[in-house]
MISE-697823 format. One record per residue (C-alpha): x, z, y. Coordinates in steps of 0.05 Angstrom, whole numbers, plus 32768, in hexadecimal, padded with zeros to 4 digits. Layout:
residues N
XZY;...
//
This chain:
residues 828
7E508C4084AA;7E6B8C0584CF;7EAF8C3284E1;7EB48C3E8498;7EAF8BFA8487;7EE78BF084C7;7F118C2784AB;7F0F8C098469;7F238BC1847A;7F5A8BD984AD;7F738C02846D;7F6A8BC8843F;7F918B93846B;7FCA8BD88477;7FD68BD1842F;7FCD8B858428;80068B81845F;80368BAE843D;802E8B9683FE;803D8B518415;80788B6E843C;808D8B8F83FA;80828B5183D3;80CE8B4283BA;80E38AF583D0;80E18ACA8393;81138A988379;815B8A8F838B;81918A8583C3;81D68A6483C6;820F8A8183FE;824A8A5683F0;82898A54841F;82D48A56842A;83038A988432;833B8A8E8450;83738AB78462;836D8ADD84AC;83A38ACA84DB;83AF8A8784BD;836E8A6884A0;83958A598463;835F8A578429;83628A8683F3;836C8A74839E;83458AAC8374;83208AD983A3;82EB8AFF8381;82AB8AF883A7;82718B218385;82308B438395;82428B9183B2;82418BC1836C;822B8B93833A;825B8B588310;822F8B238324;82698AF58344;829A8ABC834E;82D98AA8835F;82F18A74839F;83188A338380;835F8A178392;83388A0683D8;831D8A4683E8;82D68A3783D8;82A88A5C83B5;825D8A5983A2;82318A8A8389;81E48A898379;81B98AC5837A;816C8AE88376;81548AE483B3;81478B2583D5;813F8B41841A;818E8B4A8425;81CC8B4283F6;82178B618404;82478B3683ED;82938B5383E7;82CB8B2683E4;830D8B3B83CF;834F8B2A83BD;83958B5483A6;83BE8B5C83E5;83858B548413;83458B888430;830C8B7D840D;82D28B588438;828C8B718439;82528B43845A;82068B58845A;81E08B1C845C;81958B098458;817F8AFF8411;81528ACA841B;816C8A8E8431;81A78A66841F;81E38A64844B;82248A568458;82538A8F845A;82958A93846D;82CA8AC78470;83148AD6847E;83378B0D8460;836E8B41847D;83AB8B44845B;83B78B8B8442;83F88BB58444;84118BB88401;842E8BFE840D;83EE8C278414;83C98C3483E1;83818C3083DC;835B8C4C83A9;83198C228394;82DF8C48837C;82B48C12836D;82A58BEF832B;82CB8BB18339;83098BB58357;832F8B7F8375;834B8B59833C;83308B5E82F0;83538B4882BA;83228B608287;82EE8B3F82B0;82F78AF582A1;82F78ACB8264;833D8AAD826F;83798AC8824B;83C78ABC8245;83C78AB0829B;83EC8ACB82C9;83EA8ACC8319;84268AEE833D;841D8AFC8389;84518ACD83B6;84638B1083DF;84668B3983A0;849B8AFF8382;84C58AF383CB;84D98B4583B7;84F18B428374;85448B41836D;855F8AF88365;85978ADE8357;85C18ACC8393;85888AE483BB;85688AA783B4;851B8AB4839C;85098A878360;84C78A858349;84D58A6F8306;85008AA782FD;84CC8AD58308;849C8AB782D7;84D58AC082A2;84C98B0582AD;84838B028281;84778B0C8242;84718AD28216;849E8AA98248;84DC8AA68229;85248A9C8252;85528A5F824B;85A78A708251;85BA8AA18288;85A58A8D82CF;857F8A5382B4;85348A4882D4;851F8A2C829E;84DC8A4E8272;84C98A478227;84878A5D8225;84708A7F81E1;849C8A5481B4;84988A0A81D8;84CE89E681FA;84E089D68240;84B789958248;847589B58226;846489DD826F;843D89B482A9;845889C582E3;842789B2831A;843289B68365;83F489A48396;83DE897C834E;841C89548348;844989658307;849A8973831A;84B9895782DC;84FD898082F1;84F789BC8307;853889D2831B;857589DA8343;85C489E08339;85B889CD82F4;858889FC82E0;859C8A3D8307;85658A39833F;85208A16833D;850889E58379;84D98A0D838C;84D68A3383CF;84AD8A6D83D2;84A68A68841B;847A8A238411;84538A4883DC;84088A6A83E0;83FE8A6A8393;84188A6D8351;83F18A708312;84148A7482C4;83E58A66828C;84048A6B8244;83C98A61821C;837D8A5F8219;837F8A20823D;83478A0A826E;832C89C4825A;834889B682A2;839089B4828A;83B48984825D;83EC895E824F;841989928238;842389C481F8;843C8A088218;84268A1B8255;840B8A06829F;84328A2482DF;83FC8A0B8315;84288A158358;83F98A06839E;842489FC83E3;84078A218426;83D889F88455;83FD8A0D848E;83DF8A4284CB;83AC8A2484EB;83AC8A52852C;83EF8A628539;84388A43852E;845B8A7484FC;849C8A6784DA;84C68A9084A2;850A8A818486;854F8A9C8462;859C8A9E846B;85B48AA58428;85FB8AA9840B;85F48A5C83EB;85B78A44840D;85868A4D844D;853F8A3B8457;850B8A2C8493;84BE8A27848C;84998A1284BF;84478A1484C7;84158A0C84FE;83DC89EA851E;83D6899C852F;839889A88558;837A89D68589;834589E38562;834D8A1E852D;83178A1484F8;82E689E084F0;82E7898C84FA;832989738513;834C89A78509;838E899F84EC;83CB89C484D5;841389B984B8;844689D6848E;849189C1848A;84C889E4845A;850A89DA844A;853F89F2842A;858E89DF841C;85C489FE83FF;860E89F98417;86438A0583E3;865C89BF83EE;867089DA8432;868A8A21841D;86B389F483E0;86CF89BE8400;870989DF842C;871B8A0183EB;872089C483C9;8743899E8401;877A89D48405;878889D783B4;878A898A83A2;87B1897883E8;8777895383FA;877E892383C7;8734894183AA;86F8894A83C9;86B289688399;8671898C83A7;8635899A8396;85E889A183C8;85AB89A183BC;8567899F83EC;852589A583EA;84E98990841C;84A489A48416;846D898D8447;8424898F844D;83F189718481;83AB898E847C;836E897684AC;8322898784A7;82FB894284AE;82B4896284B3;8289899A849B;828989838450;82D5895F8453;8319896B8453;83598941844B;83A08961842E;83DF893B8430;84218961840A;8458894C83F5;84A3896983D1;84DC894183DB;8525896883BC;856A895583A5;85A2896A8380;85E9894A838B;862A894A8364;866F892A8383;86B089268373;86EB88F78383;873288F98374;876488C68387;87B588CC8374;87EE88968385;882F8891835F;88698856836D;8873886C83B5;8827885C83C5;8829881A83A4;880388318365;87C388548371;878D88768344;874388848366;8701889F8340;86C788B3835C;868B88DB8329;864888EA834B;860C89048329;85CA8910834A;85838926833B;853C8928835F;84F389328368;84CA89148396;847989288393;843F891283BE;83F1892583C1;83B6890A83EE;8375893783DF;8337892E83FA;82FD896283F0;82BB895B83F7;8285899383ED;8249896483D8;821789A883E1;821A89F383DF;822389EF8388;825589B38388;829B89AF839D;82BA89668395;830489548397;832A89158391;837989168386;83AA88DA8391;83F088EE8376;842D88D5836D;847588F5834D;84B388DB833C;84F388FD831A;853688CF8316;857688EF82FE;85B788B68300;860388BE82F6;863288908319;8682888C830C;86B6885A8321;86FD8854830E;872A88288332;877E881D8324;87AC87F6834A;87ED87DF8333;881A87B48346;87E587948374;87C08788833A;877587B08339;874F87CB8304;871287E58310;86D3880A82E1;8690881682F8;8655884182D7;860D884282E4;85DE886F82C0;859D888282CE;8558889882B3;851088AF82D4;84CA88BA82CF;8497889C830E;844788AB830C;841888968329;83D088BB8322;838E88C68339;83668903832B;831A8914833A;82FF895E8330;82B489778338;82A989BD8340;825F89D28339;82388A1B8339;81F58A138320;81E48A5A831A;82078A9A8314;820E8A8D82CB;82328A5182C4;826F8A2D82E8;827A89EA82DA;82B589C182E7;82BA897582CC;82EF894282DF;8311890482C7;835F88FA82DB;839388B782C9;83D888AF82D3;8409886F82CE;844C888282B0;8489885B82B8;84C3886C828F;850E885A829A;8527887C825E;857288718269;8596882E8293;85DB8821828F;860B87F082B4;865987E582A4;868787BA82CC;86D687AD82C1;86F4877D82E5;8720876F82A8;86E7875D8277;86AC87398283;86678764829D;8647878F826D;85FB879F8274;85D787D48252;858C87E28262;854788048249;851187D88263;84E087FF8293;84A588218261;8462881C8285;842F8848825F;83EA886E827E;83C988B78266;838288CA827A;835B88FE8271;831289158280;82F2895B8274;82BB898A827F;82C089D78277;82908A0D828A;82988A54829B;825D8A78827A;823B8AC28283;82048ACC8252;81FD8B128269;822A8B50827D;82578B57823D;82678B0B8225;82968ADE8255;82998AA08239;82C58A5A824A;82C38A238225;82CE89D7822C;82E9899B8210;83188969822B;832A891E820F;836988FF8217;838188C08212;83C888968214;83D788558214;841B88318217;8445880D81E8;841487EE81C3;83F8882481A5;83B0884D81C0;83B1889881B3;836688B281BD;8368890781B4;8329893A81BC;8345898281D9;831689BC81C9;831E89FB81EB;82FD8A4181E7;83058A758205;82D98AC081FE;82D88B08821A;82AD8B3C8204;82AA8B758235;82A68BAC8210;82AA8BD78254;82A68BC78298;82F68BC78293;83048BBE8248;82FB8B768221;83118B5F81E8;83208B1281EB;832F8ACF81C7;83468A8B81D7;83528A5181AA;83708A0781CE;838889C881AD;83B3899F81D9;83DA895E81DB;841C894481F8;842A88FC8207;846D88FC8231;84AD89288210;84EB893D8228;8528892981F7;8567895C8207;85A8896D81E7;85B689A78200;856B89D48201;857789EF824A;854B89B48274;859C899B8297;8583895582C1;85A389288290;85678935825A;853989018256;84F288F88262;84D388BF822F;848A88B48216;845D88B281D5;8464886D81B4;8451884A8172;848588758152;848088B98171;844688CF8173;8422890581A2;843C8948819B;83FA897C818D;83FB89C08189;83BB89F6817B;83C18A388190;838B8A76817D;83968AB881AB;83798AFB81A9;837E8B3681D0;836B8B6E81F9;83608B7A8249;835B8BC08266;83528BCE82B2;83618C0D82D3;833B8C198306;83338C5C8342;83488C98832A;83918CA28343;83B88C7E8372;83E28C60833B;83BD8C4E830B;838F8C27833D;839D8BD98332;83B48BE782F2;83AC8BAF82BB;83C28BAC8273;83B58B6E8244;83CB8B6D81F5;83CE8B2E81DA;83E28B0E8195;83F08ABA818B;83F88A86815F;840F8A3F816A;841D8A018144;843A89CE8156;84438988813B;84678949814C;8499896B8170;84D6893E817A;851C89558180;85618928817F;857A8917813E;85C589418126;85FA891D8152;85C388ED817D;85C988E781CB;85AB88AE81F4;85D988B48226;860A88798204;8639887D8238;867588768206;865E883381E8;8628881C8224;861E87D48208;85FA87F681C2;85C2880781F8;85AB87C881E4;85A887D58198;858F881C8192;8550883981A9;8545887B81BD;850988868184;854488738157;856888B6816F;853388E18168;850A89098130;84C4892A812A;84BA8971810D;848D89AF8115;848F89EA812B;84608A338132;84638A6A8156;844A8AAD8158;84488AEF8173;84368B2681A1;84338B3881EC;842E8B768216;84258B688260;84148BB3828A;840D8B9082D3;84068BB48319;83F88B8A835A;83EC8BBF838B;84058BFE83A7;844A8C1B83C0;845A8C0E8372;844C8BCD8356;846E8B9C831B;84608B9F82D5;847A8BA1828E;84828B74825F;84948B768218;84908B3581E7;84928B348195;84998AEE817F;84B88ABC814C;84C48A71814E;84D28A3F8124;84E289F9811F;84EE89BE80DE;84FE897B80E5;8506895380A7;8547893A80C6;8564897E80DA;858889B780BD;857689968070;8528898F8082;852889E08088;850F8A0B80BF;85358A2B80EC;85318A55812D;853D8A288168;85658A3C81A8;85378A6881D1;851A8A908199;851F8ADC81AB;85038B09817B;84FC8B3E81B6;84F18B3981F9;84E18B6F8239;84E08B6E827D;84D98BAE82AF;84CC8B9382F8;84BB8BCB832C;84B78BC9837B;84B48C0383A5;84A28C0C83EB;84CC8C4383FC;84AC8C3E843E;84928C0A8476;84DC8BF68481;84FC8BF48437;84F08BE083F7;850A8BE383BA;85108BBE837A;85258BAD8334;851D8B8B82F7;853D8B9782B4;85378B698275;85498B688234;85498B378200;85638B2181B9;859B8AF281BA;85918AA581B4;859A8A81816E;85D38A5B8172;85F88A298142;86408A3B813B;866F8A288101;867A8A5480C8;86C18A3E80B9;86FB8A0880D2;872F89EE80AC;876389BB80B3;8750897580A1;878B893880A4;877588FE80B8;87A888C080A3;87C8889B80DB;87E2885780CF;8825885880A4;8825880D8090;883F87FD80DA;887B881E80C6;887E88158081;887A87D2805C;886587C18017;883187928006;87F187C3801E;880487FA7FFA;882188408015;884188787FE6;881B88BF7FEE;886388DC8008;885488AF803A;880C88AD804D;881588FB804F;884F88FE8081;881D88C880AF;87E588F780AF;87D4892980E1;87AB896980E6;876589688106;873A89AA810C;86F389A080EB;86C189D580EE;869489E480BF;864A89F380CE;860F8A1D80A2;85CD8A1A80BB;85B48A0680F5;85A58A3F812C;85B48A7580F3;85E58A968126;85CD8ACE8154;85EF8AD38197;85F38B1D81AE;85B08B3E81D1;85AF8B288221;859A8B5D8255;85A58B6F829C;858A8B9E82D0;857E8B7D8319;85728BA08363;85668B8E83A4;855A8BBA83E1;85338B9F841B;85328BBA8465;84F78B9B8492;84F28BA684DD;84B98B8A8502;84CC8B7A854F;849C8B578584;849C8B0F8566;84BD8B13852D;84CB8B3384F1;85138B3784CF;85258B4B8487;85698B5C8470;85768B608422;85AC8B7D83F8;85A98B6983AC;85D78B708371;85C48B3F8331;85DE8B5482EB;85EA8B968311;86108BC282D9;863A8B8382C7;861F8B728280;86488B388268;86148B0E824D;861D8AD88222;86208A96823B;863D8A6881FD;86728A7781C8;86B08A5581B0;86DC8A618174;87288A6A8183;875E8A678151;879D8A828160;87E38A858136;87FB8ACD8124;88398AE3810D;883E8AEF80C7;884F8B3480A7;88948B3F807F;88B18AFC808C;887B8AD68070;88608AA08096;882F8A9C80CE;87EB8A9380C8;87A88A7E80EE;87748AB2810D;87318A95811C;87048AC38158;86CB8AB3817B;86CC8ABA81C6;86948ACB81EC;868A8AAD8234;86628ACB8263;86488AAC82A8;86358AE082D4;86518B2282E1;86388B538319;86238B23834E;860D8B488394;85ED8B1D83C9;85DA8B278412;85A48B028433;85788AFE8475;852D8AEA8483;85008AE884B8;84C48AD884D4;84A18AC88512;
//
């Protein structure tokens, strides 16, 4: 009896052990992080991190961190993954929190790898957020360019819904909006001009870049201050375990980067690490013996521009770390011309210069407050100038005469910005933050001086104005079909003695109808307070940058979105990393300002009116929509990658002061637009590539018909008689003038733009280095493309002895033909 009763109570604690071994843990677990890249501990933007095999996940921030809470259990596998690099796998113990962190491979490109899984790398069907686009840096330093020279902008004009400016111009209209409705953000600080060589090359240097993000609609409650679109650009930290460097010898420019560690230590407190790039081009050196030799070196001109990017990066402690970047470029027009007559006793000088920069700076400190929230504080500061300078001097007869002009206009800020990022659960992400910014205007400053007449004076006063803005969005998973964003934002301006107080709602919604099919749906209201004025519609320097005031008011614009996002996922080789969204828009805008018919601020002819007219007094406020369709089939990895782009859209503008108060197509309306971009790796050593668009032609105004006006000259110093001329007379002091007559405005379409581009690269790895040459031809089957148009009239001989008469043509003036390029990178 008594080993029965033994039996039975070494039985009964058997089972009572393994059913509290069995016993699941209870409650949850946090593992937050950072990934960074291998090799470099650079941190990564967007890697998925997510429990092995089921969605349950999250992404890392602009910092690389990530946070993600979870059941606890007796172990977890986590993956972590990002396009372009091996996927990470960690088994960890699911019952404790922890801090995990991991660094990722970068992956060869050129193999492929098929993913038999039910998430692969990169979803697009997978996220609430539409209308964005991220293009990999490595995928954009292979696409043709012109020159050779790699232009990030350029490459985002090859999506649909971004429309292109005039040939070889950088600058993007973004589903109907103009050039000053897109923030362009570098490290957090907005570039207000965003190009070189007026227009034909951004300032950006790929080489200094880790990210680059487009968003064209469904707005996050993050973003604000512009109508159109956000083109969120992040610089490298710089290598934090070894010096590396990369640069280019181009055919009109070269670059250098530079990047390394400060410190001996590679990770953790005090470690530190830089990054230098620059960048210059040299046509003012390839021009000027040309120029020398053909004006006898009486004339001397050219044209640079430079760029300088550099970032300092230092970890202060577990929890802290301190970012310092900063841009600093330049563009510079020069000529002079001097010419003496009288045996060198008479001489004739003028000198014109023209010149146009950025200069941006950031301090960030970041602070992770606990596993679930991510703090980040942002001191910034930009400034844009742009200023023309000319000065005329004669001499004669001992006697000197001499003109000066000053111009000049800019935009300084001054902001602080303060972000919270916060992961409660795996359900929600919450991000809240509350950003101001001091404006200072110079909308336009002129200064005259003759020696013969007394000083003129013409200036703008300084316009000191301040926009705020605080929001709170949240990234929401009810369950496994319904993605959800929403958030709300509140703006606020204040300057010129006026207070402009806005709300900005913004939704956005997926519905997962299969693991890799959703159907989605955005709707975002936003507000403008600053506005570019331009005569022209192609972003040259000498536009101007002024703000809202108690006459023009903010611009707005609403936008509603829908569409569809379909993943393609194992299966073959190709179709692996497949994406295709479908989306259709509509956008209104209102208080969009435009210059009124014959209007310029840049009074250079009569410079003392500056002091009469004010630039609101120029200007008028219209509306405008837009709508359309988009077609984006995108592929990241594999020997083949690129995508295809096709864009259905119409735009249209009234302004009760334009074109008779009717509406009318403005400048960069295309009622078609594609774009074919495809790289190859033909093998280890070469690859190929190509892009071909297509577009419908610009709407243009030209004039429908000239005629011959005569304008009377003055007769009555020749002929006398009380004030009174006879018609014989006045007739035989008149002369001809051409006058053109014009019809609508924009109702002319300029012929349909398209061109094919190729490159072919040939990479050769060696001990400690690695060299690239590259062969490229832009505009490759010569299209002649049309750059602007001018009517000619020309006499022609009549027919049977009767007089001759007047043909009227219009000429068509292209820019660039076939234009091949040769170039040379490396690395080490």
């Amino acid at each position: 009896m008594k080993k029965l009763v033994l039996l039975g109570l070494i039985s009964w604690l058997s089972l009572s052990a393994a059913f509290s071994q069995s016993k699941p843990p209870t409650g949850t677990i946090t593992i937050s992080g950072y990934v960074r890249e291998a090799g470099s501990q650079e941190a990564l933007i967007g890697v998925n991190v997510y429990r092995t095999g089921l969605p349950t996940g999250t992404t890392t921030n602009t910092y690389g961190f990530y946070s993600i809470t979870l059941p606890a259990q007796d172990s977890i596998r986590l993956t972590y993954s990002m396009v372009g690099y091996t996927p990470e796998n960690q088994s960890l113990s699911g019952q404790k929190t922890q801090v995990v962190n991991v660094s990722l491979q970068a992956g060869k490109l050129l193999s492929e790898v098929v993913v038999r899984s039910s998430r692969a790398d990169e979803k697009v069907s997978d996220s609430p957020q539409m209308s964005q686009i991220d293009i990999p840096i490595s995928q954009i330093k292979k696409i043709p360019a012109l020159l050779g020279e790699k232009d990030v902008l350029k490459v985002l004009q090859l999506m649909p819904g971004v429309q292109k400016g005039s040939e070889g111009q950088s600058g993007i209209y973004v589903r109907g909006g103009g050039p000053d409705q897109n923030l362009i953000v570098l490290d957090d600080a907005v570039v207000y001009n965003a190009s070189h060589l007026f227009g034909f090359f951004s300032v950006f240097n790929g080489d200094a870049l880790k990210s680059v993000e487009l968003t064209k609609g469904g707005f996050p409650a993050r973003f604000g201050g512009r109508l159109s679109s956000v083109i969120d650009l992040n610089m490298k930290d710089g290598n934090k375990e070894k010096l590396h460097g990369e640069g280019g010898i181009g055919l009109i420019a070269s670059r250098l980067t530079l990047e390394g560690p400060l410190s001996k230590k590679k990770s953790g407190p005090g470690s530190t690490s830089f990054l230098i790039s620059g960048r210059r081009t040299y046509l003012d050196l390839l021009a000027a013996p040309f120029i020398a030799s053909e004006s006898k070196g009486n004339t001397s001109a050219g044209y640079y521009f430079y760029d300088l990017n550099a970032k300092v990066n230092t970890e202060l402690g577990p929890n802290d770390k301190l970012y310092l970047s900063g841009y600093f470029g330049r563009d510079r027009f020069y000529a002079a011309d001097k010419s003496t007559s009288n045996g060198g006793k008479n001489t004739t000088s003028t000198d014109v210069g023209v010149g146009w920069g950025n200069a941006t700076g950031t301090l960030r400190w970041n602070h992770l407050f606990s596993n679930k929230i991510f703090g980040n504080a942002s001191l910034i500061f930009s400034n844009y100038d742009f200023s023309i300078s000319a000065t005329n001097s004669d001499t004669y007869d001992g006697k000197t005469d001499q003109f000066d002009l000053r111009y000049t206009s800019g935009i300084r800020d001054l902001g602080l910005k303060y972000d919270l990022d916060i992961y409660p659960n795996p359900q929600h992400s919450l991000r809240v933050g509350v950003q101001a910014t001091s404006h200072r205007f110079t909308p336009s400053a002129v200064v005259v001086k003759n020696t013969n007449v007394n000083e003129n004076r013409a200036e703008v006063d300084k316009i000191d104005v301040v926009e705020s803005g605080i929001y709170a969005e949240d990234t929401w998973k009810p369950d496994v079909h319904w993605r959800i964003n929403g958030g709300l934002r509140l703006s606020a301006f204040t300057g010129s003695g006026e207070t402009y107080f806005r709300p900005e709602p913004r939704l956005s919604v997926a519905y997962m109808i299969r693991p890799d099919l959703s159907v989605k749906a955005s709707y975002a209201l936003m507000n403008q307070y600053v506005h570019l004025l331009s005569n022209t519609g192609i972003g040259l320097p000498t536009d101007l940058w002024v703000p809202t005031t108690d006459l023009v008011k903010p611009q707005q614009s609403q936008q509603v979105a829908v569409g569809v996002a379909k993943d393609f996922t194992g299966g073959s080789s190709f179709t692996n990393g497949l994406a295709l969204t479908v989306e259709g828009y509509y956008k209104r805008m209102n208080n969009i300002i435009n210059y009124k018919d014959g209007a310029s601020f840049l009074l250079i002819d009569d410079p003392t009116s500056a002091r009469k007219v004010r630039w609101e007094d120029n200007v008028t406020a219209g509306k405008g929509w837009s709508y359309g369709a988009e077609v984006l089939l995108q592929k990241k990895v594999g020997r083949l990658s690129g995508w295809v782009g096709y864009t259905l859209s119409w735009t249209q503008w009234q302004f009760a002061d334009l074109n008779n108060g009717q509406p009318f197509f403005p400048r960069y309306d295309r009622r078609h637009d594609i774009s074919v971009v495809g790289i190859y790796e033909l093998s280890p050593r070469v690859t190929l590539s190509g892009t071909w668009v297509y577009g419908t032609g610009q709407a243009l105004t030209l004039p429908v018909a000239t005629f011959n006006a005569y304008e009377q000259g003055s007769a009555s110093n020749y002929y006398g008689g009380g004030g009174y001329t006879p018609p014989l007379v006045q007739q035989l002091f008149s002369y001809p003038r051409q006058v053109n007559e014009y019809g609508e405005k924009n109702s002319f379409r300029a012929e349909p733009y398209h061109r094919f581009d190729v490159s072919l690269q040939f990479h050769k790895k060696m001990k400690r280095h690695e060299r690239t040459w590259e062969f490229s031809a832009y505009n490759a089957y010569n299209r002649r493309n049309p750059y602007f148009y001018q009517l000619n009239t020309t006499a022609q001989p009549g027919v049977n002895g009767s007089g001759a008469t007047e043909r009227t043509s219009l000429k068509r003036y292209s820019v660039f033909p076939i234009v091949p390029s040769v170039s040379y990178n490396f690395k080490f």
